[in-house]
FIKOLZA-1660 file (N, C-alpha, C; in steps of 0.1 Angstrom, whole numbers, plus 5000, padded with zeros to 4 digits):
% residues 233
   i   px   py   pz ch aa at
   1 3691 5147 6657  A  X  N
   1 3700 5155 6649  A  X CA
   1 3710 5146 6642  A  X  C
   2 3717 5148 6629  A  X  N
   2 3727 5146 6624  A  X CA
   2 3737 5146 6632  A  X  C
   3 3744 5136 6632  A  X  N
   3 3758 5138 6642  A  X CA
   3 3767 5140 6628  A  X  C
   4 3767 5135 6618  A  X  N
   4 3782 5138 6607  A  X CA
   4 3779 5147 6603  A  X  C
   5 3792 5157 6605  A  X  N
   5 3793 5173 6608  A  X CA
   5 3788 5179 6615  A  X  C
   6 3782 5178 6628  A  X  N
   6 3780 5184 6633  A  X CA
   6 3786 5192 6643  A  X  C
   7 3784 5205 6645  A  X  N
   7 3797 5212 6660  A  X CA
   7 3788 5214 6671  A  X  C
   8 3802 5203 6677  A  X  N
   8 3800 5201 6692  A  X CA
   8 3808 5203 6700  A  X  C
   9 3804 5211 6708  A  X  N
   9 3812 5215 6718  A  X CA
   9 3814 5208 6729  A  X  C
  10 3818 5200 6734  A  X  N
  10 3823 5189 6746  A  X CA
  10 3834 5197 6756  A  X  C
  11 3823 5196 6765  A  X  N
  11 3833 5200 6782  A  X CA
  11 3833 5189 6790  A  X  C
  12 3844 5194 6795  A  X  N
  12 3844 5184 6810  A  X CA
  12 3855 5170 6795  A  X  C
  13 3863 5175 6785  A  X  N
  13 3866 5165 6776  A  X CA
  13 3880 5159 6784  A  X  C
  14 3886 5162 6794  A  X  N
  14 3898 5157 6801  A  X CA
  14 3896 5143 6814  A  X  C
  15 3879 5145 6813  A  X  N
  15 3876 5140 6821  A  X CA
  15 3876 5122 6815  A  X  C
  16 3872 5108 6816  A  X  N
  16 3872 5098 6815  A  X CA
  16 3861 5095 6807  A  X  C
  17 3848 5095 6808  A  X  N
  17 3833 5102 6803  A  X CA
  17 3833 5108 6794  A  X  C
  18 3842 5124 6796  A  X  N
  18 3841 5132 6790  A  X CA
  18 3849 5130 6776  A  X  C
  19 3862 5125 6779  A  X  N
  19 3867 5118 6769  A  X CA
  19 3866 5112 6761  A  X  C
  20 3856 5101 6762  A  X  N
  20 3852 5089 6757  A  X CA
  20 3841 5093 6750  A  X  C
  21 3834 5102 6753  A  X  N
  21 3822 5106 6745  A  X CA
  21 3827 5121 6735  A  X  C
  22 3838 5123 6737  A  X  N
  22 3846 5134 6725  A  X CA
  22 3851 5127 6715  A  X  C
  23 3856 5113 6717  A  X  N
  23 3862 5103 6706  A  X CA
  23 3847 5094 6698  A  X  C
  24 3840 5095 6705  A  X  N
  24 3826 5088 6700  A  X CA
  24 3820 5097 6693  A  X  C
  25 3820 5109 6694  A  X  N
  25 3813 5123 6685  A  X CA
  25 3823 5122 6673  A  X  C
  26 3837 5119 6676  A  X  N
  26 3847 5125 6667  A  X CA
  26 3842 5112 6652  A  X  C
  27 3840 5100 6658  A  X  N
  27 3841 5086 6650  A  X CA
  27 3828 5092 6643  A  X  C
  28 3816 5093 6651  A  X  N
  28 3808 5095 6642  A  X CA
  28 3806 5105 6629  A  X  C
  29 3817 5118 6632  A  X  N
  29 3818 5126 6619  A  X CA
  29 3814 5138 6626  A  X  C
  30 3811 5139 6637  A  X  N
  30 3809 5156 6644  A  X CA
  30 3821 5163 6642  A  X  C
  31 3817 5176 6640  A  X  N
  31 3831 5183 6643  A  X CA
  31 3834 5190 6658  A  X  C
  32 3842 5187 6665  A  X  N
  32 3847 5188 6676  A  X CA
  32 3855 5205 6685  A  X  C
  33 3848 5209 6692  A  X  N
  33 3856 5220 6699  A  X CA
  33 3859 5216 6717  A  X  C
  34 3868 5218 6723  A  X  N
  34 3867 5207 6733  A  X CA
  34 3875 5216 6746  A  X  C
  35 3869 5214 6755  A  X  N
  35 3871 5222 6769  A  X CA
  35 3875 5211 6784  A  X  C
  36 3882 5216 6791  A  X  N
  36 3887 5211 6799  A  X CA
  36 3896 5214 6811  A  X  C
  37 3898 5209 6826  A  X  N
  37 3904 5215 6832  A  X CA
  37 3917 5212 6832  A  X  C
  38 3923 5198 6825  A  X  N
  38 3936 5199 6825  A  X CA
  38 3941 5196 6815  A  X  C
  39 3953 5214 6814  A  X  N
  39 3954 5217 6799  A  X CA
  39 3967 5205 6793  A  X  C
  40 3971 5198 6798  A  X  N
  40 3979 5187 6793  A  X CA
  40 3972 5178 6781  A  X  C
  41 3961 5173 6795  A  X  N
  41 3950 5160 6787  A  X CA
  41 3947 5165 6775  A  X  C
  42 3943 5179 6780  A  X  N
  42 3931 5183 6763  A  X CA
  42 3939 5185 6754  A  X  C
  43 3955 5186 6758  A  X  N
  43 3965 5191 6744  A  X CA
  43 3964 5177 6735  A  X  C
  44 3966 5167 6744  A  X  N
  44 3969 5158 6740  A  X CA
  44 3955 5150 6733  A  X  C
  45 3945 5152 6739  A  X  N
  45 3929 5145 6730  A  X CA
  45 3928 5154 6717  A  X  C
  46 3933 5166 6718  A  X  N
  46 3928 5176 6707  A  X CA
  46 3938 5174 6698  A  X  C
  47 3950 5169 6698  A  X  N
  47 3955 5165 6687  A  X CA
  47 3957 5145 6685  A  X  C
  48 3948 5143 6696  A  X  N
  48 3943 5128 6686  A  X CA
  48 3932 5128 6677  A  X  C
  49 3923 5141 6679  A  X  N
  49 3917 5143 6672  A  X CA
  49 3915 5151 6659  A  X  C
  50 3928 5153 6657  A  X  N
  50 3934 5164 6644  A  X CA
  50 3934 5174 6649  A  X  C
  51 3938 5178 6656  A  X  N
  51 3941 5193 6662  A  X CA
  51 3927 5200 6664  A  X  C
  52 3916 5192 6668  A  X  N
  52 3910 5201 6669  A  X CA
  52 3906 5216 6678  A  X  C
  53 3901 5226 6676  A  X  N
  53 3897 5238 6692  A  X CA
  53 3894 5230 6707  A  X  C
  54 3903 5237 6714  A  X  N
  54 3904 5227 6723  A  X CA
  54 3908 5246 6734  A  X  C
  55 3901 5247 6745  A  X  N
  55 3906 5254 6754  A  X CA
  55 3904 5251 6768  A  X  C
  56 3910 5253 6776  A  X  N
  56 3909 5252 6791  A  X CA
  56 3897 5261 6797  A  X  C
  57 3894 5254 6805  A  X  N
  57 3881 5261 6815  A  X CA
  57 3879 5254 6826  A  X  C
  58 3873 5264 6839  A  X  N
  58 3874 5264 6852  A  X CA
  58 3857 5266 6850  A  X  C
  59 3849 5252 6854  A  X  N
  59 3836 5253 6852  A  X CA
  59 3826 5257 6865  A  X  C
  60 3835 5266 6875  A  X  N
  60 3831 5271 6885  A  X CA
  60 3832 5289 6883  A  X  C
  61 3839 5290 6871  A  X  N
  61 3839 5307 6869  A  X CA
  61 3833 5311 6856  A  X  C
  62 3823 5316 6858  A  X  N
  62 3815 5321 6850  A  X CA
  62 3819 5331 6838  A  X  C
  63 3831 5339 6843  A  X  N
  63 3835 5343 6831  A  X CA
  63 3847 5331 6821  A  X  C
  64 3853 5326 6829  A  X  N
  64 3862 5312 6819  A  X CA
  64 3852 5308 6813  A  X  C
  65 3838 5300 6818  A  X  N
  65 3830 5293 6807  A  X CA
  65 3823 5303 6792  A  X  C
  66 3823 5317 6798  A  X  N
  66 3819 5322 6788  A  X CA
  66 3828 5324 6776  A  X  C
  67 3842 5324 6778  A  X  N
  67 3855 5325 6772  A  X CA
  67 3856 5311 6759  A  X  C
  68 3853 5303 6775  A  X  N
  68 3856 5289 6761  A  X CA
  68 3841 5285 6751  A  X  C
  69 3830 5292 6758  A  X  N
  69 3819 5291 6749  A  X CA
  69 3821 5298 6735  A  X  C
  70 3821 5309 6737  A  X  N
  70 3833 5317 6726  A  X CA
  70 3839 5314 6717  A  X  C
  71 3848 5311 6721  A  X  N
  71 3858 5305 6716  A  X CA
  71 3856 5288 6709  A  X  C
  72 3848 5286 6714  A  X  N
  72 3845 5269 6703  A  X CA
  72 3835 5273 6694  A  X  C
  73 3826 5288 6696  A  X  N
  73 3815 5289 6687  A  X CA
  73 3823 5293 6675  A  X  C
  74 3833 5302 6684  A  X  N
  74 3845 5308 6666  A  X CA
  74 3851 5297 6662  A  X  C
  75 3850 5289 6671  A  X  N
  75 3866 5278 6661  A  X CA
  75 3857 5269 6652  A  X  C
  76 3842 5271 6654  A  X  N
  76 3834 5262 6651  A  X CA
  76 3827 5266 6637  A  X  C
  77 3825 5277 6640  A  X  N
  77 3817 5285 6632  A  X CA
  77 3801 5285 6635  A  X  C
  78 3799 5284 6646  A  X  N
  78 3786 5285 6655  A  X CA
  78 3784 5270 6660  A  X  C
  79 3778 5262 6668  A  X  N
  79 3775 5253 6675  A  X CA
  79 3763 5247 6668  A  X  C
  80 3762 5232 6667  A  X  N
  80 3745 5224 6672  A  X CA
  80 3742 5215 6688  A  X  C
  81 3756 5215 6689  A  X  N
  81 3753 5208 6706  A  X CA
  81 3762 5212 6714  A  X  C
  82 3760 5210 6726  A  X  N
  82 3768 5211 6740  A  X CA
  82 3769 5197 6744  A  X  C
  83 3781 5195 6748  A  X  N
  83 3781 5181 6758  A  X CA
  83 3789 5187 6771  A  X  C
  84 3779 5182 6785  A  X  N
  84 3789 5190 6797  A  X CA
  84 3787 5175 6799  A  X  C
  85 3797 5171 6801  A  X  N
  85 3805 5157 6810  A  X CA
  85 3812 5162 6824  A  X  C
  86 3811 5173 6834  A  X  N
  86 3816 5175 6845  A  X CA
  86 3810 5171 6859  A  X  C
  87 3820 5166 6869  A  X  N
  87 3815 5162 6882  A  X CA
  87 3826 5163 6893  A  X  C
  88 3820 5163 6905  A  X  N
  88 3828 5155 6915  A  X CA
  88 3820 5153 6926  A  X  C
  89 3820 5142 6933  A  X  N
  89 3818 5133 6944  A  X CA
  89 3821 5136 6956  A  X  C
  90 3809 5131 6966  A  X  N
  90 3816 5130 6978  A  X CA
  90 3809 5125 6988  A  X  C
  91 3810 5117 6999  A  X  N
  91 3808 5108 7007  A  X CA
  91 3806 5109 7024  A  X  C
  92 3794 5102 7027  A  X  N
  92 3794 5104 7043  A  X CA
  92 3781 5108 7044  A  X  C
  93 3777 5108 7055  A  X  N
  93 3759 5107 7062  A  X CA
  93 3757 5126 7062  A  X  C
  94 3747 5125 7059  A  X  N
  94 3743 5139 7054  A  X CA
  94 3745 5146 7069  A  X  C
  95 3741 5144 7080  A  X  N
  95 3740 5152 7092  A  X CA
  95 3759 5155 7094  A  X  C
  96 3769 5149 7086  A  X  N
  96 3782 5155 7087  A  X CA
  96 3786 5162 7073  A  X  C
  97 3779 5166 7066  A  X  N
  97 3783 5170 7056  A  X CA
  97 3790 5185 7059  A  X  C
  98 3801 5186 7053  A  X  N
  98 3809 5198 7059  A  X CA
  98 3804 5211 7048  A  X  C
  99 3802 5224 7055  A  X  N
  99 3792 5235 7043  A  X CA
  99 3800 5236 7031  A  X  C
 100 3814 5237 7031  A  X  N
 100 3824 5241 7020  A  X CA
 100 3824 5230 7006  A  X  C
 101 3823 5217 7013  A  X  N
 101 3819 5206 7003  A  X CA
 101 3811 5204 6994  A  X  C
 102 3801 5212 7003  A  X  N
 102 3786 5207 6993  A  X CA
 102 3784 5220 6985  A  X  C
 103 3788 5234 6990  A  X  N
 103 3788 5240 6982  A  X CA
 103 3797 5240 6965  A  X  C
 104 3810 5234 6970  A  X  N
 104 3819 5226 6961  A  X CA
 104 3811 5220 6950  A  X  C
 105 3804 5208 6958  A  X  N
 105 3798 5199 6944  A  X CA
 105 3788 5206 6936  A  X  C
 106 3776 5216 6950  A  X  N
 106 3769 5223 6938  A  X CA
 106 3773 5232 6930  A  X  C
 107 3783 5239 6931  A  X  N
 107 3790 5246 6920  A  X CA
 107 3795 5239 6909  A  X  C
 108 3797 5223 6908  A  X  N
 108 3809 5218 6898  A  X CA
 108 3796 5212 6889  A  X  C
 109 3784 5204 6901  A  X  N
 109 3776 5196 6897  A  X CA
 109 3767 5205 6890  A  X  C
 110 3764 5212 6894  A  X  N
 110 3747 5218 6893  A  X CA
 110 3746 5232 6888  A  X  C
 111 3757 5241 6894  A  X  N
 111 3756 5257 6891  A  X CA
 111 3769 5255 6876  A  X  C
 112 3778 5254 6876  A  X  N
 112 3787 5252 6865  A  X CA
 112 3783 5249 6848  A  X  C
 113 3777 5234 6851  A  X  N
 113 3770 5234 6841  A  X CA
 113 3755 5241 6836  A  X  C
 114 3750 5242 6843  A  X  N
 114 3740 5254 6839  A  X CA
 114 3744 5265 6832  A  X  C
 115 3757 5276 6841  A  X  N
 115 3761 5284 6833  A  X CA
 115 3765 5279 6819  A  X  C
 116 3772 5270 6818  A  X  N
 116 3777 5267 6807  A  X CA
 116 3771 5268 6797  A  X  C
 117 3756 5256 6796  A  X  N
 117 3749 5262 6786  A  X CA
 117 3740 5271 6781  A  X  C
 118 3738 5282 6792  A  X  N
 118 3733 5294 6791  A  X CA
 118 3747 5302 6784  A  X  C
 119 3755 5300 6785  A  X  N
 119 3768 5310 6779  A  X CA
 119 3765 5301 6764  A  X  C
 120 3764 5284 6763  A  X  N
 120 3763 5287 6743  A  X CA
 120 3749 5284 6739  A  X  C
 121 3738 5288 6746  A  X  N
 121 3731 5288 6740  A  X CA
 121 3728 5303 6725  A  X  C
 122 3733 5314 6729  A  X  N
 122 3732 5324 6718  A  X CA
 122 3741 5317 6706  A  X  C
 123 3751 5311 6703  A  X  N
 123 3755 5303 6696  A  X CA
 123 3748 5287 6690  A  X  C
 124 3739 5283 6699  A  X  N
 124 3735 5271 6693  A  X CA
 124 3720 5267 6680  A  X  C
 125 3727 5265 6674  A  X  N
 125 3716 5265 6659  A  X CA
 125 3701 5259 6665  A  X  C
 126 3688 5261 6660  A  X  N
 126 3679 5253 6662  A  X CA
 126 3680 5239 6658  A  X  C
 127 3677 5235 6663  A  X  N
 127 3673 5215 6659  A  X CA
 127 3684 5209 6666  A  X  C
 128 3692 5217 6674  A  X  N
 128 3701 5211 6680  A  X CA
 128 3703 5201 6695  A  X  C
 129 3711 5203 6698  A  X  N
 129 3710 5195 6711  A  X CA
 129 3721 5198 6722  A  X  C
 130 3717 5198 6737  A  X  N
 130 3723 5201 6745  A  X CA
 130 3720 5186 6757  A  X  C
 131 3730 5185 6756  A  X  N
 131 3740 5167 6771  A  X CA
 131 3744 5172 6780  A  X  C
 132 3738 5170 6791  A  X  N
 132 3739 5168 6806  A  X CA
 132 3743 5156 6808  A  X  C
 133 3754 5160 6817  A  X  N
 133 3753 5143 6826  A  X CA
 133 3750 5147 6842  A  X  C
 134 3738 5138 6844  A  X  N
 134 3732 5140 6858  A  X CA
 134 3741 5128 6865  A  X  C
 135 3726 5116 6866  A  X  N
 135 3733 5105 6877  A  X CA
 135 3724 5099 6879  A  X  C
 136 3720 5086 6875  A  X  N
 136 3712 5076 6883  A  X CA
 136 3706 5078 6896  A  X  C
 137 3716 5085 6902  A  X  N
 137 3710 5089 6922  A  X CA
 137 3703 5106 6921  A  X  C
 138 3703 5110 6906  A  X  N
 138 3693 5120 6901  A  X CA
 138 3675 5116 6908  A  X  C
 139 3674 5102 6901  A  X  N
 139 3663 5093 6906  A  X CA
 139 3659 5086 6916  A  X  C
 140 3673 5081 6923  A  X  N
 140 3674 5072 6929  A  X CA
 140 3686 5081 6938  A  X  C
 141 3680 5086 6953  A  X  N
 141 3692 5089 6957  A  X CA
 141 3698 5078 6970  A  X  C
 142 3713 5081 6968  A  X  N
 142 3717 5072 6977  A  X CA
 142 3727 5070 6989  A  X  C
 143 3722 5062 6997  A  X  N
 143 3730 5064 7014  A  X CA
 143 3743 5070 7014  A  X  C
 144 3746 5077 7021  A  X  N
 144 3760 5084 7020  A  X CA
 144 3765 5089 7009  A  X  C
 145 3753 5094 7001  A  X  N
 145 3760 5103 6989  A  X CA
 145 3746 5113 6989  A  X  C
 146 3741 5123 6996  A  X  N
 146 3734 5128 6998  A  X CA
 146 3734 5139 6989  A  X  C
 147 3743 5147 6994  A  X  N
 147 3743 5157 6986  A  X CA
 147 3750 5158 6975  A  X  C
 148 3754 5147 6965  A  X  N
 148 3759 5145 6955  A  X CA
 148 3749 5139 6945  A  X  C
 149 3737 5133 6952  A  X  N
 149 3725 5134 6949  A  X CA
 149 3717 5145 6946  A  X  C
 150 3716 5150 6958  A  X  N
 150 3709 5164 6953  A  X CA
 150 3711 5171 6943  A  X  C
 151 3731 5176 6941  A  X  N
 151 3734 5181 6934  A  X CA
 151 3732 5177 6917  A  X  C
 152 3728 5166 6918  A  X  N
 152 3725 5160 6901  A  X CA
 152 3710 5156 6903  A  X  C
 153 3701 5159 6914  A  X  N
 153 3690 5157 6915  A  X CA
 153 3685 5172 6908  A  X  C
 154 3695 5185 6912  A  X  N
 154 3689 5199 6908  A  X CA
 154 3688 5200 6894  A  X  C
 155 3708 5195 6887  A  X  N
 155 3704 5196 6875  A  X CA
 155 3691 5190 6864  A  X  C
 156 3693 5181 6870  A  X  N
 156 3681 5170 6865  A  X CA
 156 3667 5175 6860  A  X  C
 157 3663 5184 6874  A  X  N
 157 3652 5191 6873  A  X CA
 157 3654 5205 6865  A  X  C
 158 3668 5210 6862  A  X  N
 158 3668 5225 6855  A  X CA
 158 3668 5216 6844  A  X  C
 159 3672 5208 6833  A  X  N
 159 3674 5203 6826  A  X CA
 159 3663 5201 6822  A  X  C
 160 3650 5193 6829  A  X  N
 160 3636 5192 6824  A  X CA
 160 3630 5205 6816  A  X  C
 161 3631 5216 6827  A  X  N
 161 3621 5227 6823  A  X CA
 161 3631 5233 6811  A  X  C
 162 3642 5232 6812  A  X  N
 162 3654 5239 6799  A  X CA
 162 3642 5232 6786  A  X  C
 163 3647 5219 6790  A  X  N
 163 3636 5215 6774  A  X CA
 163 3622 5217 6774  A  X  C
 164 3616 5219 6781  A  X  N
 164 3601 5225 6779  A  X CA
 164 3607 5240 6772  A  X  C
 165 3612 5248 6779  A  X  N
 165 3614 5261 6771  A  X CA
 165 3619 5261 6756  A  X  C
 166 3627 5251 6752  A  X  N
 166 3634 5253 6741  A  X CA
 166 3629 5248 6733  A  X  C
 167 3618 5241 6736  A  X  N
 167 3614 5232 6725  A  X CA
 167 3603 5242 6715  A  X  C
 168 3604 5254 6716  A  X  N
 168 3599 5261 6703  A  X CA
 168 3615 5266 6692  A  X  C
 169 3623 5264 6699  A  X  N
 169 3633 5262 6687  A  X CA
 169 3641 5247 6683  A  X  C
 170 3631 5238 6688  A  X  N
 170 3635 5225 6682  A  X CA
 170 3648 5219 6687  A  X  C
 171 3648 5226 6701  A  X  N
 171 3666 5217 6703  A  X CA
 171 3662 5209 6713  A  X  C
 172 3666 5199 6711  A  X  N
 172 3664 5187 6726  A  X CA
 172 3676 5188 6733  A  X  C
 173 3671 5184 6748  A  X  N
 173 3681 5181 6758  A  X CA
 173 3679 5172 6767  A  X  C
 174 3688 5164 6764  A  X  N
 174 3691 5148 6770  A  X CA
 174 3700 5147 6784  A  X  C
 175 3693 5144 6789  A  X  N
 175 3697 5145 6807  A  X CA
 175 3701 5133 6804  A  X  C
 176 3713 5124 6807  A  X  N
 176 3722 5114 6811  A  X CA
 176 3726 5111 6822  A  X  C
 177 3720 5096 6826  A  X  N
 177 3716 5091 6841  A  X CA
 177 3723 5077 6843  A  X  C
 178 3734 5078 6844  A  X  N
 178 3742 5060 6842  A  X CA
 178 3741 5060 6851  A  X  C
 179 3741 5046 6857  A  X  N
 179 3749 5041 6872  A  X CA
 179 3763 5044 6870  A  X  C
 180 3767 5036 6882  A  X  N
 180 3787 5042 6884  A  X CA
 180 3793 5034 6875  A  X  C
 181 3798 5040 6870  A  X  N
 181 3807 5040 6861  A  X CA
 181 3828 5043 6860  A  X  C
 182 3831 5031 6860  A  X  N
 182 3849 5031 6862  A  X CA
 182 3853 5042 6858  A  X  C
 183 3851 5055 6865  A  X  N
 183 3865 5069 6856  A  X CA
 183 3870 5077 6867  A  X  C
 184 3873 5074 6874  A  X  N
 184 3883 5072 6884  A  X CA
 184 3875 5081 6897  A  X  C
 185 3862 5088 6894  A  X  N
 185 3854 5099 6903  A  X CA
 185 3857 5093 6915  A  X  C
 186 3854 5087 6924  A  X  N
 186 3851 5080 6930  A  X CA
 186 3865 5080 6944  A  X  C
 187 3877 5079 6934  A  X  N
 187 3888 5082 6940  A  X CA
 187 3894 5093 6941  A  X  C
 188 3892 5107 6933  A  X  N
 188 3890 5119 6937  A  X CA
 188 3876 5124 6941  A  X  C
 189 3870 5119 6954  A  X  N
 189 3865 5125 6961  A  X CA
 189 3867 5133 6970  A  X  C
 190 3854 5145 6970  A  X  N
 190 3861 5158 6977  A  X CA
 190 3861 5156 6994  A  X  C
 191 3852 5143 6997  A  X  N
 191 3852 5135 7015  A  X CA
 191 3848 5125 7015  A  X  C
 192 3848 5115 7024  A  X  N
 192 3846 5107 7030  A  X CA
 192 3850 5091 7020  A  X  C
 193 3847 5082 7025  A  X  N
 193 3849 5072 7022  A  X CA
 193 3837 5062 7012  A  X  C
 194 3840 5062 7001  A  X  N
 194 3829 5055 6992  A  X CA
 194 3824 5041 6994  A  X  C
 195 3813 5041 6993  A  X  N
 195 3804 5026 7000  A  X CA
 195 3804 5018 6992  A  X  C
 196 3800 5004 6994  A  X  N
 196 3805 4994 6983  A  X CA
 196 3795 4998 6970  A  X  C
 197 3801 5000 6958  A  X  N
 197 3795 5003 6945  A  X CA
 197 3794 4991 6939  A  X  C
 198 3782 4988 6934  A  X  N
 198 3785 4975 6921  A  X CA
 198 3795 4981 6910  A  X  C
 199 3799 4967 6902  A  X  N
 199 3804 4970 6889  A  X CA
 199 3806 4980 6882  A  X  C
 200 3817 4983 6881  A  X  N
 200 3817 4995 6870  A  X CA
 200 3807 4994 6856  A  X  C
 201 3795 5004 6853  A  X  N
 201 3788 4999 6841  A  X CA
 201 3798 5001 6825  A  X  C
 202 3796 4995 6817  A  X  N
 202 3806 4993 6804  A  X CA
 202 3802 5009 6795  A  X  C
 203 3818 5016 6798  A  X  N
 203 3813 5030 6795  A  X CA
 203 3810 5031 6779  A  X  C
 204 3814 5022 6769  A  X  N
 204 3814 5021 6754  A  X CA
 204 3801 5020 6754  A  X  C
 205 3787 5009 6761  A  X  N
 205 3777 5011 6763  A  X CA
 205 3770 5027 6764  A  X  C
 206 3772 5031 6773  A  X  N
 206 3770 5049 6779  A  X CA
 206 3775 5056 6766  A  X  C
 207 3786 5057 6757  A  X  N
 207 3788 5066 6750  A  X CA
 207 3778 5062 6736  A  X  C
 208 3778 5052 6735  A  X  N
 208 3767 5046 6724  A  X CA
 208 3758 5049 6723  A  X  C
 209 3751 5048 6738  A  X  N
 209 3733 5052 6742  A  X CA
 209 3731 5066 6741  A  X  C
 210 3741 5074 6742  A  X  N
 210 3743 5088 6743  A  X CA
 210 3740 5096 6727  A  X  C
 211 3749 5088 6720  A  X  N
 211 3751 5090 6708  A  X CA
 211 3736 5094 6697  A  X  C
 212 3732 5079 6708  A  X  N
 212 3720 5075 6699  A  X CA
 212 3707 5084 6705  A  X  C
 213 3709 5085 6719  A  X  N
 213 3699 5102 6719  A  X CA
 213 3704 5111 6713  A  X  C
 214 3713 5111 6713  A  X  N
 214 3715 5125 6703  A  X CA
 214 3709 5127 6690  A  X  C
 215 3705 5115 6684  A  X  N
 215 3705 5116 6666  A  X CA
 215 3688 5111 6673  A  X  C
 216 3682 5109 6680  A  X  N
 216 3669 5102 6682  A  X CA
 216 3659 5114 6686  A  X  C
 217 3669 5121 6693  A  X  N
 217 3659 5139 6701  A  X CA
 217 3655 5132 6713  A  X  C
 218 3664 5120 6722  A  X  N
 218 3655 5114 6732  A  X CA
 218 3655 5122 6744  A  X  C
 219 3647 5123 6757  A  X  N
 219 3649 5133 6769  A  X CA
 219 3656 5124 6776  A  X  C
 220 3660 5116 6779  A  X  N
 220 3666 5108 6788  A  X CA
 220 3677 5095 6785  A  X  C
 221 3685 5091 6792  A  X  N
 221 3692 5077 6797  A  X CA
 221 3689 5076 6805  A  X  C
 222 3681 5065 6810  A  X  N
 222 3683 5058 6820  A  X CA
 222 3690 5045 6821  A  X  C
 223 3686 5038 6831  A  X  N
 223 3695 5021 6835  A  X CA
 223 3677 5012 6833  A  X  C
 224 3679 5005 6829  A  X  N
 224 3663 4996 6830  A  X CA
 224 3668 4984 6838  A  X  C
 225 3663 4987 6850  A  X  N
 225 3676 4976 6860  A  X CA
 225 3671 4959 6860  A  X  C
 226 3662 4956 6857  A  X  N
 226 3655 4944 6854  A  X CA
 226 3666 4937 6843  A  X  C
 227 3672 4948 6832  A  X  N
 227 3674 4944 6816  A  X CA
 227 3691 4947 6825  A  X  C
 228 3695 4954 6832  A  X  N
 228 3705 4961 6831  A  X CA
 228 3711 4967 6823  A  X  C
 229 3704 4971 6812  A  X  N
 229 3710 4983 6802  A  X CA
 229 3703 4997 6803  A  X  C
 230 3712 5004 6793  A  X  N
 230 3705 5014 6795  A  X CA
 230 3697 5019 6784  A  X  C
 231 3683 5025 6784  A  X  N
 231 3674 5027 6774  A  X CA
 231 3676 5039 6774  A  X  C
 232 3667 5048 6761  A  X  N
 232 3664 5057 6762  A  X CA
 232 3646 5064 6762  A  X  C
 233 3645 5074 6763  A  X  N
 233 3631 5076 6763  A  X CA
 233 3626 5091 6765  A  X  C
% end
């Protein structure tokens, strides 16, 4: 797809990720409607970006995401993409995983975004595009992040069959799979203590690669760990 002019709706835009790939849509010429849980940040990104539609949303309540889907399809004048940039983390050997937690992540990780783009898909033009961000441990899951795995292991897999279904109206959907990456997740975890992570990966890389599935129709980012970058495919 065309990214100059394009309307995109970017959630999870308060977030560091989410951020950074709202200002990367904005540079390339998209036009921008932008959602978020904290209504300070987003006042403040939506008028670095010329004031653009900007509303608050709680990506665990199904009627808020319907609200702000709404609401960026009117400020927009209908949608060509979704970007959900939302998460949270959490840590420790699966046999102590506390039930409230994990239901936590699958709500933020896995059930949240889902809703979300079932609420804009009746707004989203054909030939468009809809961005997930999964997780590297989508593929690869990892010790003492179990069910933080899973929970981007589920989207992962709804994300697949979403684009087998859509693909008779021409919209792609690009599952986004970085390693860890510096935005602060890691320190708002919802338990336990995080294990030694490599390097933070260079997030200007990640919003690039992203970019460039978008305008490519690619199904995936991954990490090509031989090259350490990330391809698409």
């Amino acid at each position: 797809m065309e990214l100059q002019g394009a309307r995109v709706w970017v959630v999870g835009a308060t977030g560091v990720l989410g951020g950074a790939l709202a200002r990367g849509l904005a540079a390339a010429g998209a036009r921008l409607a932008l959602a978020g849980r904290d209504p300070e940040r987003l006042a403040v990104l939506a008028a670095d970006l010329g004031g653009v539609p900007a509303q608050g949303v709680d990506v665990v309540d199904v009627e808020s995401g319907r609200a702000a889907a709404a609401a960026a399809a009117e400020g927009l004048g209908g949608l060509d993409a979704v970007v959900v940039a939302t998460g949270l983390v959490a840590f420790g050997p699966a046999a102590d995983a506390d039930d409230a937690v994990v239901e936590e992540l699958f709500a933020v990780n896995t059930l949240g975004p889902m809703s979300l783009v079932r609420a804009a898909l009746p707004s989203l033009a054909d030939g468009g595009a809809v961005v997930l961000l999964s997780a590297v441990v989508a593929d690869a899951p990892t010790l003492h992040m179990a069910e933080y795995s899973a929970s981007k292991a589920a989207l992962s897999a709804w994300a697949s069959v979403l684009r087998r279904e859509l693909r008779p109206r021409g919209l792609a959907v690009l599952d986004v799979k970085p390693p860890h990456v510096d935005t602060g997740l890691v320190d708002r975890a919802l338990a336990g203590t995080p294990p030694r992570l490599p390097a933070g990966f260079d997030l200007a890389a990640v919003v690039d690669t992203v970019l460039e599935g978008m305008r490519t129709g690619a199904k995936e980012v991954v990490l090509d760990p031989r090259a350490g970058t990330l391809v698409l495919r």
